[in-house]
N, C-alpha and C positions, 0 to 999 in steps of 0.2 A: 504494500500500500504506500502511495509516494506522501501520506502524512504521517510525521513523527507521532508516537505515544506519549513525547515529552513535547510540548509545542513551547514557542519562547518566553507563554508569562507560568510557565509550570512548578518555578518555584518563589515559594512566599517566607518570610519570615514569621512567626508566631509569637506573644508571650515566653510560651518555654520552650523555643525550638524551631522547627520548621513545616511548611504544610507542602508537599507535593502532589500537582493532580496529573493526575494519569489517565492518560486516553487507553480505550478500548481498540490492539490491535487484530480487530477481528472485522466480519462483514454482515454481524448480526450479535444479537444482545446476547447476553450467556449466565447462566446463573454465578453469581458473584465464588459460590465454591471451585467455582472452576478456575479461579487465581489460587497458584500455589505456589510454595518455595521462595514468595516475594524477598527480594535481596536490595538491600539500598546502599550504596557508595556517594561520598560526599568530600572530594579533595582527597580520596585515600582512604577515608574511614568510612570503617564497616556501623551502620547506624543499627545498633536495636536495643530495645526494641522495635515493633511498630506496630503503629494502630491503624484502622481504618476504619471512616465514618461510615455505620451503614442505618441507612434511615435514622439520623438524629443521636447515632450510639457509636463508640468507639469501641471497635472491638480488634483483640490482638490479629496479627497479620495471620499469626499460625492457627487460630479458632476458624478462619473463614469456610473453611469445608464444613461446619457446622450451621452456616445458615443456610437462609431457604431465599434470601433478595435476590432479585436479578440486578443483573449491571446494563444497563439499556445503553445502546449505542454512541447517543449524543450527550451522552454524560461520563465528566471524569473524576474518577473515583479519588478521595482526599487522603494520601497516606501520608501520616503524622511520625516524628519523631524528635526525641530530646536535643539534637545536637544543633546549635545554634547557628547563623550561617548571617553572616555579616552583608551590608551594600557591597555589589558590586557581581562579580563571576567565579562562577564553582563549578569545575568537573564534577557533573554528575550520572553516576553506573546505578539504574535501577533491571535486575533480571529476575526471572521468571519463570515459569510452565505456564502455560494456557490449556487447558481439558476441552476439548471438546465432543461433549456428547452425543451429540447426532453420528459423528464421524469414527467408525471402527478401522484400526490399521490390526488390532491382533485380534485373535481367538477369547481371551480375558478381558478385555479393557479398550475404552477409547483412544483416539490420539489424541497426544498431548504434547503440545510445541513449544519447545523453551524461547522464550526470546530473552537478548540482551539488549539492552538501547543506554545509548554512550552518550551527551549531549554537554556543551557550556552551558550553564542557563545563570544571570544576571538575575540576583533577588527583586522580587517585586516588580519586576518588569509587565510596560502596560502590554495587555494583546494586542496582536496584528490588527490593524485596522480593518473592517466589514468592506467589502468591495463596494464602490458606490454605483447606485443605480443607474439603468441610461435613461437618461434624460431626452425625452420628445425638445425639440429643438424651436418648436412653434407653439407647443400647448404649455410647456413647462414641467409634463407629469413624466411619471417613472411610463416605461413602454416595456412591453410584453417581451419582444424578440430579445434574447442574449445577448451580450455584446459581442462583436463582429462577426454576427450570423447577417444574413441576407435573406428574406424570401423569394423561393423560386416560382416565379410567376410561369413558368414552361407548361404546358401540359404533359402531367405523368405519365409514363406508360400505362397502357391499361392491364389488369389482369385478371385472373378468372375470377367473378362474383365471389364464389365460397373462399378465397383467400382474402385472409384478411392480415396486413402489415399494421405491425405494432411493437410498443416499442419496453424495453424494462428498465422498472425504476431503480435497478441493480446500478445500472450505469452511472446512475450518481453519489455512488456508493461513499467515495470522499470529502463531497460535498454535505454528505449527509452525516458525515464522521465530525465535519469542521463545526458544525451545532450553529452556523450563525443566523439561518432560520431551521422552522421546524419540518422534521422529515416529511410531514402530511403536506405542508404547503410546496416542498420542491416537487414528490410527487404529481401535485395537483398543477405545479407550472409546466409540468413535459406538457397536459392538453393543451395551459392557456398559451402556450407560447407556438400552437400549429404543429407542435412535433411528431402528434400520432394522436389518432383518435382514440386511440385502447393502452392500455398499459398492462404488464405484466408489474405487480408488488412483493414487499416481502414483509410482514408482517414483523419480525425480528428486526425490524430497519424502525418502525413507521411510529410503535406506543411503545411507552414505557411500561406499561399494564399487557406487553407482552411475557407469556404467549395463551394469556386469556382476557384480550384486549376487552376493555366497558366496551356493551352494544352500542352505546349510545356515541361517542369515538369513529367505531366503526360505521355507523350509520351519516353520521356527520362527513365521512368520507365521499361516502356513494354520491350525499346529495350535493357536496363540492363539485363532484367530476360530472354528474348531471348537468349539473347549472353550466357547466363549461362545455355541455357537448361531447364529454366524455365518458370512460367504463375504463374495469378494469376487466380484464379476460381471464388471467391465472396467476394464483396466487403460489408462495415459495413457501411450501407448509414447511414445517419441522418436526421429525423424532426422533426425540430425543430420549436414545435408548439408554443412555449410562447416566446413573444416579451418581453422586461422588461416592467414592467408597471405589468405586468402578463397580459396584452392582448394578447388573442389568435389569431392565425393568421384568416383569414378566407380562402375557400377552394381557390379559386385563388392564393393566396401567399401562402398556403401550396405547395401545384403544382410548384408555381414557384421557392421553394426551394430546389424542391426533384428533379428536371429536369436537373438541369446544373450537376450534380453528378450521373445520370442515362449517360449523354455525358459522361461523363469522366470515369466512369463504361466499357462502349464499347470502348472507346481510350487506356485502358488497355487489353482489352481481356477480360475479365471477362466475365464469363457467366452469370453472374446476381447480383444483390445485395440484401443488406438483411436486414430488418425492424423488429420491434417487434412485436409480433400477435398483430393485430386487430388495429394497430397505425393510419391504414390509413384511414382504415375505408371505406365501399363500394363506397360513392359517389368519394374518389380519386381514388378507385381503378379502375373502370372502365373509371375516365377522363386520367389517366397516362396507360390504355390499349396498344391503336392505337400504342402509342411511344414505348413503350417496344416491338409490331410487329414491330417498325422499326429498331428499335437497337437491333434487337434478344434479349433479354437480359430476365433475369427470374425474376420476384420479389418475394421473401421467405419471408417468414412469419414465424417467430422465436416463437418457445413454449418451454416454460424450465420451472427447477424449479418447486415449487406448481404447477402451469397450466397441465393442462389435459384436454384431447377432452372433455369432460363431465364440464369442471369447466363453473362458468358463464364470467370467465375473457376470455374467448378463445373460447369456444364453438358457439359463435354466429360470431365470426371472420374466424371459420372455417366451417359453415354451406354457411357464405358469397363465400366463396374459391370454395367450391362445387358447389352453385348456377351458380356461373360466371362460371365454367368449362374449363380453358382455362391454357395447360402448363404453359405457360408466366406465371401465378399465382402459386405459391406453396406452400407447409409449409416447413420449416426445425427445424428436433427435435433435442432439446438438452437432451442427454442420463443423464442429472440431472434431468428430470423425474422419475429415475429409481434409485436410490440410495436405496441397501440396508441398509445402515447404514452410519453414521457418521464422516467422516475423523481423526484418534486420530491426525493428525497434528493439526485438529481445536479443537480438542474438549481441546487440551495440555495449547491452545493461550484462551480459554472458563476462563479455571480453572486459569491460571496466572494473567486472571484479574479480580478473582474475584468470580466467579460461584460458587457456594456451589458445594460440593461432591458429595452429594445425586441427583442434577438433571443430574449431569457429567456420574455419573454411569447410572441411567436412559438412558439418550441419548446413551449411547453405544451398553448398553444391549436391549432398546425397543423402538428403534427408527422409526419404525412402526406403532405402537400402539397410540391410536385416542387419548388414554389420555395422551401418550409424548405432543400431539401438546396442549392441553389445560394446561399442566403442563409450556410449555415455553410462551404459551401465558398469564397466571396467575403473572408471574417471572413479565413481561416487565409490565402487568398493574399494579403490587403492586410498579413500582417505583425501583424494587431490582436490576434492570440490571444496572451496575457499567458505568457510563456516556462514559469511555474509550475505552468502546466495544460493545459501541449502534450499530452503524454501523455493525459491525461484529456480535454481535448476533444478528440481522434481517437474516442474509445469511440464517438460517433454516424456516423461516416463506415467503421468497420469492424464495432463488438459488438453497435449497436442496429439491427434491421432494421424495414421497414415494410411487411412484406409480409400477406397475409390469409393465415388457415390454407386455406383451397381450393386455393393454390398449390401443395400438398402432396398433391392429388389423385392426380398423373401419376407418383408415386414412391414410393407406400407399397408396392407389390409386390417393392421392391429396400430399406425399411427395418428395422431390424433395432434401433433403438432411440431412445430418445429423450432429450435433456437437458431440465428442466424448468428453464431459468433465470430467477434470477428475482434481483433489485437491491436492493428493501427489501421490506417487507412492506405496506408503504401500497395498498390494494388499491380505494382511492377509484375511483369508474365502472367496476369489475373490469379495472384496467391489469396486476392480479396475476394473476387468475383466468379472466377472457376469453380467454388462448388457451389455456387449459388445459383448459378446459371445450370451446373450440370442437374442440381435438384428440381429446377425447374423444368427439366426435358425429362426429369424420371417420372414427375409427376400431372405432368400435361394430360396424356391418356387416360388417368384414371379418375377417382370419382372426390376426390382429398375436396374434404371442406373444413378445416380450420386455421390458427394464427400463425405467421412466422416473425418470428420477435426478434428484433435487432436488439442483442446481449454485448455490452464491451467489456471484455476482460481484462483491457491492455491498463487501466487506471491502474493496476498493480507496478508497471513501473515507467508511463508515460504522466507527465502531470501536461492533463491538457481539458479545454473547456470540454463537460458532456452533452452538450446542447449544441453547438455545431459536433461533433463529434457522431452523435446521433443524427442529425437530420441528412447529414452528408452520407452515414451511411446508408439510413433508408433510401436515398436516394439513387444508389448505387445499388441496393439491393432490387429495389424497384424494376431495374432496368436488366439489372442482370436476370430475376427471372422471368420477365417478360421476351428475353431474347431466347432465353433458354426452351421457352413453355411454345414458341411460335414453329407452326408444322413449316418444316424444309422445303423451299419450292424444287 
């Protein structure tokens, strides 16, 4: 994520010590137990104890796996301690674990991602200043469109009725981390600002009273994006299978996690919500049925990345999808299946921390080839991946996939929607536009009626506006499967 967890007014002075607030380096809220091993450095010294405010209470740093608060996104947490910290600048080392419970890397437990964040920070320093509004030049008021976005007065290409382009409010995922407005209203600016009639959201982005948002919250949503000529289409449900402890839920409290966010799913409009393949797994899938018949609602089943009909991570989650047969169930592909090549945005952010030359060129030039994948997986087990950019180089071993769109032949009868993801906009040899177009000639002849969502992923290490960002690439995406969808004379 290209914003720090320690931003420049992060630390304060206190009566007896100091107050540090810490950002949430994550892309949705998390229950507050899920900070652990919290470590503070201060010019050198190791500070502890520490406290952390949690609703009005200080409570020790090493207690926090005993509460029940969550940590909502646009909020940062106050962590407290004795050692006093003069005007002026202080190296400060605060590290960490992060838990994340929705997300299984082993057989026992969730993942859990250490981070370290190294920053100067100047006591009492004021925050970065709120970006200023653009100003209508003749009326005098604040104006809709982003700044140095344009409207395209063009006529768009057309495309088939039953597709519908839209857009996710994931893409603003930084913006919505910065807290300088609130995540509902950015949400609600993708409509007012022309960008997409529909929105995909994430509820772990949007309330603090996630992930059993007030109706009343959620209802005040819908009739925002109304009033503006908007919807939301699909919502980024969460299960969250690991309690701390790393106890797993059992299927009853799975169920009764994912239920009150299926309600509030329908209290938006939403046509459905959306899971990661095979998360649920058959036996929830058919006890959370009945309900999704009552709330009309669809549940997707997300495949991206590495994952393919044929892989063993998906393959058995999609034979389950087939078995049960029923709309209400679906897949939704993410078009990072199909990646012919390597984003140079990433590959730029590879080499500056580190990456030898020789695997940089590799990745660019043969990013296809079986022994690229044994080449990046050799790098990570000799230890050589520079610890800075662990996190970001996994992205080619789970986000980037290398598959052809034909592999998507065997499965379109069971899809039900699409991610258009996509890293920058650098569309050099169509590394943008090539599976979008080719998905648009896989799906011309058949009978596909629903959303394909312009996803950016690349805010993990491009800091660039998501509002042009977004419209440029609907734009692109428009065309590309319009070229794609049109019979060959």
């Amino acid at each position: 994520m290209t914003l720090t967890a320690l931003r420049d007014d992060a630390l304060a002075a206190t009566a007896d010590g100091f107050a540090l607030r810490l950002g949430l380096p994550w892309i949705r809220s998390l229950p507050i137990a899920s900070l652990a091993g919290l470590h503070v450095e201060i010019d050198g010294d190791t500070v502890t104890p520490l406290q952390v405010d949690v609703n009005g209470r200080q409570v020790e740093a090493s207690a926090l796996a005993d509460e029940a608060a969550w940590w909502f996104l646009q909020d940062r947490l106050i962590v407290r301690g004795d050692r006093g910290v003069g005007a002026g600048a202080h190296r400060v080392i605060v590290s960490f674990d992060l838990v994340i419970p929705y997300l299984q890397i082993r057989p026992d437990g969730p993942l859990t991602l250490p981070f370290r964040i190294e920053r100067t920070l100047v006591t009492d320093a004021a925050p970065a200043a709120p970006l200023s509004p653009v100003i209508d030049p003749h009326t005098g008021a604040p104006v809709l469109a982003p700044r140095g976005s344009a409207r395209d007065d063009t006529t768009p290409p057309d495309l088939p009725a039953a597709w519908s382009l839209t857009a996710s409010a994931f893409n603003w995922t930084p913006e919505v981390i910065l807290a300088e407005r609130a995540a509902t209203d950015i949400a609600a600016g993708i409509i007012a600002d022309g960008i997409a009639e529909a929105i995909e959201v994430e509820p772990g982005q949007l309330w603090r009273s996630f992930p059993e948002p007030d109706a009343a919250e959620v209802e005040a949503l819908r009739e925002t994006l109304e009033a503006l000529g908007g919807r939301v289409s699909i919502v980024g449900a969460s299960l969250d299978d690991w309690l701390p402890g790393s106890r797993r839920r059992d299927e009853e409290e799975r169920l009764a996690f994912l239920v009150p966010q299926l309600k509030d799913a329908r209290r938006m409009g939403a046509l459905g919500v959306r899971l990661p393949i095979g998360q649920a797994g058959e036996p929830l899938l058919r006890k959370v049925r009945p309900l999704l018949h009552d709330l009309d609602l669809v549940l997707f089943e997300e495949i991206q990345g590495q994952q393919t009909p044929g892989s063993a991570s998906a393959g058995v989650a999609i034979d389950t999808i087939g078995l049960i047969d029923d709309p209400h169930i679906r897949l939704l592909v993410d078009v990072s299946m199909l990646m012919p090549s390597v984003p140079e945005s990433y590959l730029e952010q590879l080499q500056r921390g580190g990456v030898a030359l020789e695997l940089i060129t590799r990745l660019r030039n043969e990013w296809r080839d079986p022994a690229t994948v044994e080449a990046i997986v050799d790098l990570l087990r000799s230890g050589g991946v520079p610890p800075q950019i662990h996190t970001l180089y996994m992205d080619m071993l789970v986000r980037f996939g290398r598959s052809d769109a034909t592999v998507l032949r065997s499965i379109l009868p069971l899809v039900g929607a699409f991610h258009l993801k996509f890293w920058d906009l650098d569309d050099a040899d169509g590394r943008v536009s090539e599976p979008i177009r080719d998905l648009g000639a896989l799906l011309a002849p058949t009978a596909f009626a629903g959303t394909l969502t312009s996803e950016w992923g690349g805010h993990e290490w491009l800091d660039a506006d998501p509002s042009e960002m977004t419209r440029a690439h609907l734009a692109l995406a428009r065309g590309a499967l319009a070229a794609g969808s049109r019979p060959l004379a």
